[in-house]
C-alpha positions as CSV (number, residue, x, y, z in Angstrom):
1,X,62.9,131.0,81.4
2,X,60.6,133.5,83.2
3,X,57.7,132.9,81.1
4,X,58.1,129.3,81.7
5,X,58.1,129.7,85.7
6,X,54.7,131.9,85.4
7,X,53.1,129.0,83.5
8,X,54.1,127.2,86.0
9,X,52.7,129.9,88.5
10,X,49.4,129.8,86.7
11,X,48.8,126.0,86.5
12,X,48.9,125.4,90.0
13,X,46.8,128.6,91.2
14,X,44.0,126.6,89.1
15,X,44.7,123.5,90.1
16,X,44.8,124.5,94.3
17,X,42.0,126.5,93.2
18,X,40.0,123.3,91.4
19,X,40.6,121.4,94.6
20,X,39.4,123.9,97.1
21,X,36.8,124.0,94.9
22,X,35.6,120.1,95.0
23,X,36.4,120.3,99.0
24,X,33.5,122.4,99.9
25,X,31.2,120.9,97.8
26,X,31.5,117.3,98.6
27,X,30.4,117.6,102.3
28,X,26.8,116.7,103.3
29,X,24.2,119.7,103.3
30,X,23.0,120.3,106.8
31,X,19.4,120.7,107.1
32,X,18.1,122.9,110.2
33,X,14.7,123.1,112.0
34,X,13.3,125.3,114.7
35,X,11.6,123.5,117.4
36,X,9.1,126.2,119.2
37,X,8.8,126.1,122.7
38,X,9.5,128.4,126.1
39,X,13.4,128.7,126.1
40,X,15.7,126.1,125.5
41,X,17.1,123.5,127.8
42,X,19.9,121.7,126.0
43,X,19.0,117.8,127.5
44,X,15.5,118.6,126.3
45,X,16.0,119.8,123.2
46,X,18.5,116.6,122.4
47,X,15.8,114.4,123.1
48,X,13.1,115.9,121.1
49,X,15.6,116.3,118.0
50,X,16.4,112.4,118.4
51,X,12.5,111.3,118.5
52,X,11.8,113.5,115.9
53,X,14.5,113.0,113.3
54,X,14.7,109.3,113.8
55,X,15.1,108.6,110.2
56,X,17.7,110.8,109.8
57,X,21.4,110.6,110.0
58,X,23.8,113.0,111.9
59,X,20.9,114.6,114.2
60,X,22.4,117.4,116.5
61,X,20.4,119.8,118.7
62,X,21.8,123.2,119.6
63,X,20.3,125.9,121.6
64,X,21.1,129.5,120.0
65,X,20.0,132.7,121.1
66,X,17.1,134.5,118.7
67,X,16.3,138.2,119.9
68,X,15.8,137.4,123.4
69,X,15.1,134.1,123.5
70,X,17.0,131.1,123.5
71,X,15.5,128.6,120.9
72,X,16.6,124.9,120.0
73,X,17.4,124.1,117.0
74,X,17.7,120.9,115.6
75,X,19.9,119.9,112.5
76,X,20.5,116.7,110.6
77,X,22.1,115.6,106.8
78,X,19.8,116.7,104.1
């Protein structure tokens, strides 16, 4: 009876695992560029992502902080 309950065990540690495992593959790659320029302003830095990723789907621009500077960042599905 045992032996049959860690079979049991063991089948569906793979299969949670299997599916865990096809749930972070299946989602879109995110591509991410750097935009130079002096600081970041957030409105600005939307824009420019949005003109110059117009073929691309899912554009978002964040600001993020690089040593001391704050640098926009644009990102869109690869």
């Amino acid at each position: 009876m045992a032996k049959l309950t860690l079979t049991h065990i063991s089948a569906l540690i793979l299969l949670l695992s299997g599916i865990f495992m096809a749930s972070t593959e299946a989602g879109p790659k995110i591509c991410e560029e750097e935009i130079p320029s002096d600081g970041c302003n957030p409105f600005v830095c939307k824009l420019i992502c949005e003109d110059k990723f117009k073929s691309k789907t899912n554009v978002d621009a964040k600001c993020k902080k690089v040593a001391y500077d704050d640098v926009c960042y644009c990102g869109y599905d690869c």
